[in-house]
Gaussian input, Z-matrix of N, CA and C with variables (Angstrom, degrees):
# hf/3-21g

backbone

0 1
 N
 C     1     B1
 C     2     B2     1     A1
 N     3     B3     2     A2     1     D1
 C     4     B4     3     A3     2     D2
 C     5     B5     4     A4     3     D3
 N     6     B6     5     A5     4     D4
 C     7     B7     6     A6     5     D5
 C     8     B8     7     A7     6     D6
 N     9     B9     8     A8     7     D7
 C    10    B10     9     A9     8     D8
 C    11    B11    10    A10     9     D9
 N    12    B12    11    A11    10    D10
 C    13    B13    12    A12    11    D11
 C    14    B14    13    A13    12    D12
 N    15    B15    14    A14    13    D13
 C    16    B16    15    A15    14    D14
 C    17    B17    16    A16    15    D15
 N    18    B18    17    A17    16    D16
 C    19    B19    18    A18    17    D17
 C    20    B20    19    A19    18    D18
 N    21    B21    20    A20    19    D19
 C    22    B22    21    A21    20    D20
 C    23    B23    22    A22    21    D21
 N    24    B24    23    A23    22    D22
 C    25    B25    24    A24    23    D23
 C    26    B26    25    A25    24    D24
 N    27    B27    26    A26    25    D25
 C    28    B28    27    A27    26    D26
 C    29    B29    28    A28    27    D27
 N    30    B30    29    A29    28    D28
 C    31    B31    30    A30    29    D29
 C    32    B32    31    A31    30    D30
 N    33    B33    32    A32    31    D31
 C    34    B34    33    A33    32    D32
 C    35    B35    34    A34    33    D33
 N    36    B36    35    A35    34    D34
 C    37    B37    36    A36    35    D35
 C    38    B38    37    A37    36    D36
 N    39    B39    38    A38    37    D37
 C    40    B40    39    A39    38    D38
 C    41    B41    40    A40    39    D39
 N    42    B42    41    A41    40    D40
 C    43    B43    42    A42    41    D41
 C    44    B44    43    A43    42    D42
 N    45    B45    44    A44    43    D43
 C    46    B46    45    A45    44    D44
 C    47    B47    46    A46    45    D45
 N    48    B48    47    A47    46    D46
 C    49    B49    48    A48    47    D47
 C    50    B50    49    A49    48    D48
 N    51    B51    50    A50    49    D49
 C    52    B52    51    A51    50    D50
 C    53    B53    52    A52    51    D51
 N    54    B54    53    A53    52    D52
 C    55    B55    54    A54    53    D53
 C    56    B56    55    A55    54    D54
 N    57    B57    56    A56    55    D55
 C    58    B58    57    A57    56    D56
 C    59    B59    58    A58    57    D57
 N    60    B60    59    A59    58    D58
 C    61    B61    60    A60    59    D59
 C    62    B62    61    A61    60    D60
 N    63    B63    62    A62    61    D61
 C    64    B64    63    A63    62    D62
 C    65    B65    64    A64    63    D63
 N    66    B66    65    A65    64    D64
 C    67    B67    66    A66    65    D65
 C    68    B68    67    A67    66    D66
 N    69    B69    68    A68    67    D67
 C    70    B70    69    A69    68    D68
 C    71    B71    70    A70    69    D69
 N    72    B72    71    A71    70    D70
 C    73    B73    72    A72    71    D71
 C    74    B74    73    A73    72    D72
 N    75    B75    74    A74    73    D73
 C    76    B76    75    A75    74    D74
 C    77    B77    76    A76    75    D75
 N    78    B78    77    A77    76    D76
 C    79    B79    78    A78    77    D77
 C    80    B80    79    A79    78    D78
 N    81    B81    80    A80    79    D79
 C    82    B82    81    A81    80    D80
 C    83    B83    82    A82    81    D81
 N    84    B84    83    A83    82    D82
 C    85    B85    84    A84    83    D83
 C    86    B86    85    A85    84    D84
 N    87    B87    86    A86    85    D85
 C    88    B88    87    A87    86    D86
 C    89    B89    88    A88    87    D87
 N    90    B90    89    A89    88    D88
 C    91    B91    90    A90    89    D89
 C    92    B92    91    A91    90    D90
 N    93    B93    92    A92    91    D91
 C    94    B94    93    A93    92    D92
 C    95    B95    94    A94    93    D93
 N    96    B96    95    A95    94    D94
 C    97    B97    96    A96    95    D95
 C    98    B98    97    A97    96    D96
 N    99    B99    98    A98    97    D97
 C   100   B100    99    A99    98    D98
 C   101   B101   100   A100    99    D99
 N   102   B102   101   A101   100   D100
 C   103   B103   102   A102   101   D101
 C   104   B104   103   A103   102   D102
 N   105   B105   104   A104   103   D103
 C   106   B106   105   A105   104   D104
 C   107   B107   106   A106   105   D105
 N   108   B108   107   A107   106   D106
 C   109   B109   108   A108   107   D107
 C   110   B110   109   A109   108   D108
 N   111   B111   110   A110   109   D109
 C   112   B112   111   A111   110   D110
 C   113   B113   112   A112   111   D111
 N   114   B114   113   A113   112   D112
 C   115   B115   114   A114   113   D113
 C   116   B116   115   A115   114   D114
 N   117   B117   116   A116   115   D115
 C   118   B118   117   A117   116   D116
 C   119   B119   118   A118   117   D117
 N   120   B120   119   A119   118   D118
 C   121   B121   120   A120   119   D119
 C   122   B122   121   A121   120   D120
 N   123   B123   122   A122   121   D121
 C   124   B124   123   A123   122   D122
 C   125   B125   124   A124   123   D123
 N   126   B126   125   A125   124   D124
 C   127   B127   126   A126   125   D125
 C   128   B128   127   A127   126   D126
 N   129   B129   128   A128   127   D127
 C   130   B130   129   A129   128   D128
 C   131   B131   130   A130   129   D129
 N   132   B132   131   A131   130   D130
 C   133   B133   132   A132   131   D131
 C   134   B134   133   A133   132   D132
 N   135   B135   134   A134   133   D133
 C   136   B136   135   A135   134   D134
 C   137   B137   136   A136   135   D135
 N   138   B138   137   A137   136   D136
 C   139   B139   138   A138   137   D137
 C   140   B140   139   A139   138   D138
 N   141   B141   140   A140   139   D139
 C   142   B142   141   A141   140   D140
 C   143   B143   142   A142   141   D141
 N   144   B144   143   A143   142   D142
 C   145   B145   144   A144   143   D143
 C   146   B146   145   A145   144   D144
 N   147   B147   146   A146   145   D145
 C   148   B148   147   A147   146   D146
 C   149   B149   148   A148   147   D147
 N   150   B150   149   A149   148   D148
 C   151   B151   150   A150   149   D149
 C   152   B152   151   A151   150   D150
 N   153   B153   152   A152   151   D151
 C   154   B154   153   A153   152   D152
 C   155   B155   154   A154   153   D153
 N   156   B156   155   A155   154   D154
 C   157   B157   156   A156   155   D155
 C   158   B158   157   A157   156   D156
 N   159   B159   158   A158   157   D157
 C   160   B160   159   A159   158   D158
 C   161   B161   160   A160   159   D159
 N   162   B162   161   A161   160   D160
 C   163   B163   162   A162   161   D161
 C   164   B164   163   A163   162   D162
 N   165   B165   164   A164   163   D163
 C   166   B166   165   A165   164   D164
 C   167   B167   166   A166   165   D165
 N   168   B168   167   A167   166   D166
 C   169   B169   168   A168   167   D167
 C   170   B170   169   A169   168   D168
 N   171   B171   170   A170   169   D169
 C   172   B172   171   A171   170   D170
 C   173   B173   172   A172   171   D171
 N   174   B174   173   A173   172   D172
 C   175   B175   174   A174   173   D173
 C   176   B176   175   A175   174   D174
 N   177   B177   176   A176   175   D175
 C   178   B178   177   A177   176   D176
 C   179   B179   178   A178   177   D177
 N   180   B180   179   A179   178   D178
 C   181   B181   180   A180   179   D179
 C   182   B182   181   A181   180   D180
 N   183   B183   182   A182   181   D181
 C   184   B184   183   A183   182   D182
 C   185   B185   184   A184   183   D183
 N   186   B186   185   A185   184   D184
 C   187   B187   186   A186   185   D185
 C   188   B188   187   A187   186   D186
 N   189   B189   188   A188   187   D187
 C   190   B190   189   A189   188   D188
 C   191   B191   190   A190   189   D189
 N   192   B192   191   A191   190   D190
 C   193   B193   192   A192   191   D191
 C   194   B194   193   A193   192   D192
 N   195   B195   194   A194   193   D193
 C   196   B196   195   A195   194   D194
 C   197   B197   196   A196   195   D195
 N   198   B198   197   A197   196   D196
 C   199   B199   198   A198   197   D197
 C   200   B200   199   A199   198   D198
 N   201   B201   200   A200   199   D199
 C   202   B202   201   A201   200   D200
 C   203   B203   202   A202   201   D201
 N   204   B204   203   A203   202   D202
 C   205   B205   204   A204   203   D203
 C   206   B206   205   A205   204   D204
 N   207   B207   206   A206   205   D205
 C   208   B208   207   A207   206   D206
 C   209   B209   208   A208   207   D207
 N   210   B210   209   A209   208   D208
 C   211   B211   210   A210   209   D209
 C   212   B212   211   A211   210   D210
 N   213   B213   212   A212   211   D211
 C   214   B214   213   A213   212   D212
 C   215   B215   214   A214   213   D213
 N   216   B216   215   A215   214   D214
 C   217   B217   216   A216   215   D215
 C   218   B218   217   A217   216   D216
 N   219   B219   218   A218   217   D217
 C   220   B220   219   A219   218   D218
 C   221   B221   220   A220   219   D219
 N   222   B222   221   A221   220   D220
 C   223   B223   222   A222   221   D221
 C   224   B224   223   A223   222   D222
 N   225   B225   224   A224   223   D223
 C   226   B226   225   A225   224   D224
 C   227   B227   226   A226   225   D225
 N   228   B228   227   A227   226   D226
 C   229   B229   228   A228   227   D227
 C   230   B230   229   A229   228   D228
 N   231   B231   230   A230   229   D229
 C   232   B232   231   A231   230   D230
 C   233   B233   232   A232   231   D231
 N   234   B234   233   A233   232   D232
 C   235   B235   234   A234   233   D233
 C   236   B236   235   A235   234   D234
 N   237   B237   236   A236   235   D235
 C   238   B238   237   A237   236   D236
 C   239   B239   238   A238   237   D237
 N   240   B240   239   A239   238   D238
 C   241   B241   240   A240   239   D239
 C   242   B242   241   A241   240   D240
 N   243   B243   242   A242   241   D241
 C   244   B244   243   A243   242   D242
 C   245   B245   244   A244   243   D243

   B1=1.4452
   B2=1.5307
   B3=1.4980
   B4=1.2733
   B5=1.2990
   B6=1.8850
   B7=1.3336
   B8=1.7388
   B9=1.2932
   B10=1.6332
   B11=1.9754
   B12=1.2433
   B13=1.8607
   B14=1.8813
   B15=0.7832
   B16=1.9941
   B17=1.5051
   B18=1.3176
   B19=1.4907
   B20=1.4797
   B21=1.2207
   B22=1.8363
   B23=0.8921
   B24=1.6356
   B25=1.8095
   B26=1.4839
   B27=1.6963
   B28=1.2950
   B29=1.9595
   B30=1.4145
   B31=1.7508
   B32=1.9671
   B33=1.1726
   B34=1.0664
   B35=1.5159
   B36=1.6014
   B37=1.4885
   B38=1.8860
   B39=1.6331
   B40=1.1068
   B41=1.5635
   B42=1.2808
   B43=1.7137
   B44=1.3875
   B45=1.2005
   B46=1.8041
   B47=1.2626
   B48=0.8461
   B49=1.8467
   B50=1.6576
   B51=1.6957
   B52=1.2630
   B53=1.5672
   B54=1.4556
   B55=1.7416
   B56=1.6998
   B57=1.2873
   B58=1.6799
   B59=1.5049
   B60=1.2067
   B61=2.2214
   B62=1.3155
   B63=1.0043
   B64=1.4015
   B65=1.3599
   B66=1.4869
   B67=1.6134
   B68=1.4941
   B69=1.7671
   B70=1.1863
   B71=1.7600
   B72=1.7278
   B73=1.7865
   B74=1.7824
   B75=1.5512
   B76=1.2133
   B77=1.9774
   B78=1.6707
   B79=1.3362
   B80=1.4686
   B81=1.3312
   B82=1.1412
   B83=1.6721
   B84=1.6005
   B85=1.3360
   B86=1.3160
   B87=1.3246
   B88=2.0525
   B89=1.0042
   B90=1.4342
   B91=1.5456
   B92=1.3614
   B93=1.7858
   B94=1.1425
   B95=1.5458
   B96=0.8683
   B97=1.6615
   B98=1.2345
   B99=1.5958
   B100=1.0653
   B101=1.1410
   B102=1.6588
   B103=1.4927
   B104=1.5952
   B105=0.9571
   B106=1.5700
   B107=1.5215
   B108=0.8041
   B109=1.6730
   B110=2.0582
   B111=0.9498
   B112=1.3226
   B113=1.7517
   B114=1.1639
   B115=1.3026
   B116=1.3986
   B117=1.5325
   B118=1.6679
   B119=2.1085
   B120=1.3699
   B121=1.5886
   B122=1.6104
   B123=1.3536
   B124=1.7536
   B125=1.4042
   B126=0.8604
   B127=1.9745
   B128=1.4804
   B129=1.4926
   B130=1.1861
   B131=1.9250
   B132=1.2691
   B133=1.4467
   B134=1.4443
   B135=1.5426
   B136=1.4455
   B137=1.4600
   B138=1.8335
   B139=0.5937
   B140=1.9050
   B141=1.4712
   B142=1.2785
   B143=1.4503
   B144=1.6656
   B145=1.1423
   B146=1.8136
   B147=1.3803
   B148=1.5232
   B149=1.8752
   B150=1.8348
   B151=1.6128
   B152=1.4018
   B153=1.5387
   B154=1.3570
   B155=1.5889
   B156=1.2476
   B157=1.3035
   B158=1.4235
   B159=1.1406
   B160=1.5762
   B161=1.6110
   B162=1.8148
   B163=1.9856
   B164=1.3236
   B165=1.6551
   B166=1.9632
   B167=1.8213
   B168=1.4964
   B169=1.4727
   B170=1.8763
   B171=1.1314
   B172=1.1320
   B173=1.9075
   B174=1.6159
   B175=1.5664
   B176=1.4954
   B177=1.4575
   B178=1.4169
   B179=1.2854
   B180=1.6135
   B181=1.9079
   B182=1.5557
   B183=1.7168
   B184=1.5853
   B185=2.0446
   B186=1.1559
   B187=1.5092
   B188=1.2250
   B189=1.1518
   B190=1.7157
   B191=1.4500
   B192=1.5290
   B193=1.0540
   B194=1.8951
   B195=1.4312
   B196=1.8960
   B197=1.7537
   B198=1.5054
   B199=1.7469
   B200=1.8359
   B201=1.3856
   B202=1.7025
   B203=2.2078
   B204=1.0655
   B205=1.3510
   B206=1.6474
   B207=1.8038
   B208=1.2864
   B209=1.7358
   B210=1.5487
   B211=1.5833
   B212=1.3801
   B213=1.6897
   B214=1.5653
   B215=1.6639
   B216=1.1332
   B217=1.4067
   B218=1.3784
   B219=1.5378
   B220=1.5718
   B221=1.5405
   B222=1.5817
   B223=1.9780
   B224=1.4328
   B225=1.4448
   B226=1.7894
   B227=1.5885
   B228=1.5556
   B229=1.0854
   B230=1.4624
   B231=1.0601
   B232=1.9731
   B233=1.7808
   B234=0.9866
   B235=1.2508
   B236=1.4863
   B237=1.2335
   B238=1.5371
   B239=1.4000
   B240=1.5067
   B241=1.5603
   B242=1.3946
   B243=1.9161
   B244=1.1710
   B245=1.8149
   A1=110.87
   A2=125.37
   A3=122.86
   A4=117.53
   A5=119.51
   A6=126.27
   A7=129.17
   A8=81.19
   A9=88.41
   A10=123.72
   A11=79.49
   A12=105.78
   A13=103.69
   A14=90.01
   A15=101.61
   A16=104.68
   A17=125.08
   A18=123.57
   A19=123.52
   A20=92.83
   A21=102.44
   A22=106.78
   A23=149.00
   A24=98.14
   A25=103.11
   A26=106.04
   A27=142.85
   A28=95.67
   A29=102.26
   A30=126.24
   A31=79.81
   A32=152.63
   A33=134.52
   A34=120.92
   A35=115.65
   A36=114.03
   A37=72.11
   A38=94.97
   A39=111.22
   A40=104.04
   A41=113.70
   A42=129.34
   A43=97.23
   A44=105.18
   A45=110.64
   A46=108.27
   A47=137.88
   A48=146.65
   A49=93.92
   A50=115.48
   A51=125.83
   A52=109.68
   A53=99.45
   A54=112.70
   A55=102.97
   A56=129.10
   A57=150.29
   A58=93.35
   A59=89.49
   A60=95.24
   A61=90.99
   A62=155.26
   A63=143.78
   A64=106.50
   A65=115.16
   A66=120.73
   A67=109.33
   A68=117.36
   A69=119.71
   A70=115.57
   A71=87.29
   A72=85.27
   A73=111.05
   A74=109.55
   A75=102.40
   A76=117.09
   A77=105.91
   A78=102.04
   A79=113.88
   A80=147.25
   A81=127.98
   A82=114.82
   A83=124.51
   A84=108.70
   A85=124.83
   A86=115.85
   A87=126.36
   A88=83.76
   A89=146.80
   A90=158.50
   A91=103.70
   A92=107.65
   A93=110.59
   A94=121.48
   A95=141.53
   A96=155.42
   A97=93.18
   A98=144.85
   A99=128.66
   A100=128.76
   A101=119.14
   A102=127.07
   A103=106.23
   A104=125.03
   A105=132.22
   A106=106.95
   A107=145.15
   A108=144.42
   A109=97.64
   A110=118.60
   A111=125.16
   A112=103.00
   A113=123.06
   A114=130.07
   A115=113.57
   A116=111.29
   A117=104.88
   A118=111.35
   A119=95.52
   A120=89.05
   A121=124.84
   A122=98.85
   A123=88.92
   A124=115.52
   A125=110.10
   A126=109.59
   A127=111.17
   A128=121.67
   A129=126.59
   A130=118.61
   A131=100.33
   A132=104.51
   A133=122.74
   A134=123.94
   A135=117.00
   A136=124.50
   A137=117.60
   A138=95.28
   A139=117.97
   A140=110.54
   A141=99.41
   A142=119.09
   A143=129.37
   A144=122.78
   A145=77.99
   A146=117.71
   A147=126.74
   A148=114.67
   A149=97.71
   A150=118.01
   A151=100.49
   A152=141.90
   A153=143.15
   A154=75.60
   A155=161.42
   A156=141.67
   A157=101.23
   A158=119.87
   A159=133.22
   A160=106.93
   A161=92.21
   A162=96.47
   A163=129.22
   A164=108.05
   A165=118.85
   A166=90.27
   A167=137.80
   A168=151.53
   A169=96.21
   A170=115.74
   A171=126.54
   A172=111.84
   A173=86.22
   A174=95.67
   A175=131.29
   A176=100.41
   A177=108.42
   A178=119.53
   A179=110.19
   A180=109.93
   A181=86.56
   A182=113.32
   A183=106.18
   A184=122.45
   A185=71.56
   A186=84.45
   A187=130.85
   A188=111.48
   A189=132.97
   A190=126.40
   A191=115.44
   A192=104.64
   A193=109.20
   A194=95.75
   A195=97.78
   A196=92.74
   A197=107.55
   A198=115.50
   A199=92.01
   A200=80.10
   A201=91.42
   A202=91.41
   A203=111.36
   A204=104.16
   A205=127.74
   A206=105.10
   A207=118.89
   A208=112.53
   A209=107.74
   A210=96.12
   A211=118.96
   A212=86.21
   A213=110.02
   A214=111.77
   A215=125.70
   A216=132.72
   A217=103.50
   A218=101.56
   A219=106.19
   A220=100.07
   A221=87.68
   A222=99.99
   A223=107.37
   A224=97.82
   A225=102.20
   A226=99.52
   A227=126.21
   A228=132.57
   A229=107.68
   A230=108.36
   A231=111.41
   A232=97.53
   A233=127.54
   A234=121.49
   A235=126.87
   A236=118.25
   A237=122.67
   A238=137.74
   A239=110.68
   A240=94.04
   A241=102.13
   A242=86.78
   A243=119.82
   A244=102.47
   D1=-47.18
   D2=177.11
   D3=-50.08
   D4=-54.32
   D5=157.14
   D6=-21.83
   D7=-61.53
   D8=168.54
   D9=-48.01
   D10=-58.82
   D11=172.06
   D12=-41.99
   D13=-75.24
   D14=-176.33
   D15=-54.25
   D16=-39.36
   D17=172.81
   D18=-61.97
   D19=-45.06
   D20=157.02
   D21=-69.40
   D22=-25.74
   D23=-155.58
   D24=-110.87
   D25=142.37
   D26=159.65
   D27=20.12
   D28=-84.24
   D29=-137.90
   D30=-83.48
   D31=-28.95
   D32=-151.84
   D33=-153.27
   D34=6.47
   D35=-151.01
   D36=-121.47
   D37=-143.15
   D38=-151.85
   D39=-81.42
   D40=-24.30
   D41=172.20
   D42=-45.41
   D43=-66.43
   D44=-174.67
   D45=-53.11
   D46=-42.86
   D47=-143.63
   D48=-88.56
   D49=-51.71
   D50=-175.82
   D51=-51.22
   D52=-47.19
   D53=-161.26
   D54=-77.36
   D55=-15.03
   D56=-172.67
   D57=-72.97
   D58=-41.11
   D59=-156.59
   D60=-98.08
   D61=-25.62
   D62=146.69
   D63=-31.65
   D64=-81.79
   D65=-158.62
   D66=-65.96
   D67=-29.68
   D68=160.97
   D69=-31.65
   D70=-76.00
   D71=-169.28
   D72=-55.71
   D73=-36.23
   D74=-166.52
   D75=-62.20
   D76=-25.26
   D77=159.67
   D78=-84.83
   D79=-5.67
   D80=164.50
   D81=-76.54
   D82=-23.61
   D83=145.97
   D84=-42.24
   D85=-86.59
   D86=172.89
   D87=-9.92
   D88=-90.85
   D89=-119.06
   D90=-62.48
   D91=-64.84
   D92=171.16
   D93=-68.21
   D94=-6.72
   D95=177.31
   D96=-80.72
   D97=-65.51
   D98=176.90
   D99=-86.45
   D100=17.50
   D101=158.83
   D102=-78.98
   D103=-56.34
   D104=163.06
   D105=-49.50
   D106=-76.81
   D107=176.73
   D108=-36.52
   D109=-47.64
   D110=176.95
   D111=-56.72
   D112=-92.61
   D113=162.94
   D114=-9.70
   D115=-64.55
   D116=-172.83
   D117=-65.05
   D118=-34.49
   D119=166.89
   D120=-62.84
   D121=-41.56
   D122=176.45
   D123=-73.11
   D124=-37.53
   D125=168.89
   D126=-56.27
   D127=-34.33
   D128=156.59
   D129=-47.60
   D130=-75.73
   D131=169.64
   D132=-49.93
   D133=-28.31
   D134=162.35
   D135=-60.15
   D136=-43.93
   D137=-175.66
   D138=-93.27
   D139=2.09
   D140=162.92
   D141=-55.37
   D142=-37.46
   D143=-123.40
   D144=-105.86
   D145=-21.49
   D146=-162.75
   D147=-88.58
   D148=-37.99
   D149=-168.24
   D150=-98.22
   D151=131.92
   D152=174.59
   D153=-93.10
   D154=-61.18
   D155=-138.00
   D156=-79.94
   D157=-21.07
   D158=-157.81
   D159=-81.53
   D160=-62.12
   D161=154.08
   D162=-42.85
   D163=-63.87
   D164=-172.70
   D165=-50.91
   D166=-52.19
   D167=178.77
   D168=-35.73
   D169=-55.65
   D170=-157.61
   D171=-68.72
   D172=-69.67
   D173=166.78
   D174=-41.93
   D175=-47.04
   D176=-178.93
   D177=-83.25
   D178=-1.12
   D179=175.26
   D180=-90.42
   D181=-50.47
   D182=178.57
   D183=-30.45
   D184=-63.99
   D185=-172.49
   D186=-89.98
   D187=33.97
   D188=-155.88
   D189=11.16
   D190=39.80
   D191=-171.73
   D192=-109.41
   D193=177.66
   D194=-161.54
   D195=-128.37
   D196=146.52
   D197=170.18
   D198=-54.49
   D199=-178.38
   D200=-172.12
   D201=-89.02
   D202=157.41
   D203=-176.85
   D204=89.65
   D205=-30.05
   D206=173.87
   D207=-85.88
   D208=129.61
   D209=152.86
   D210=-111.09
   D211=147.72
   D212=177.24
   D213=-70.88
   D214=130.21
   D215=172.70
   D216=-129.23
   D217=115.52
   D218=173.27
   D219=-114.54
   D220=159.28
   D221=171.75
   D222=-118.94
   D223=149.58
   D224=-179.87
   D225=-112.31
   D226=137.44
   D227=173.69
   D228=-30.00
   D229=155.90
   D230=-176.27
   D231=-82.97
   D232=138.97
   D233=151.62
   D234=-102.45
   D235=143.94
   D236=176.62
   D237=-60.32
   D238=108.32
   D239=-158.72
   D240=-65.17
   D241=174.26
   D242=-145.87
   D243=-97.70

């Protein structure tokens, strides 16, 4: 009977245990979400540090700028008519 008692309650039984393994898995997603986000940056940084076209690519999306001869075409989010 006591067994029973502690398995039910709220702060320590099986409620608790259930609600653990929830947030468990739900941070072992995040975890893995920023293992992949991790990965894609260093492959990023390799190939900045490896590609000169990959850098000049980089800077010039940074800094919005275009070779001489190129045009820039930007898009503005669509807005909803009115």
């Amino acid at each position: 009977m006591g067994f029973a008692l502690v398995g039910f309650d709220n702060e320590s039984g099986l409620p608790a245990w259930t609600d653990l393994r929830v947030e468990l898995s739900g941070s072992e997603l995040r975890l893995e979400a920023l293992r992949e986000r991790v990965a894609g940056l260093e492959a990023e940084i390799e190939s900045l540090q490896k590609d000169p076209s990959a850098r000049e690519q980089a800077i010039r999306e940074e800094l919005k700028l275009a070779r001489p001869g190129e045009v820039v075409v930007r898009f503005s989010p669509l807005q909803p008519p009115h």
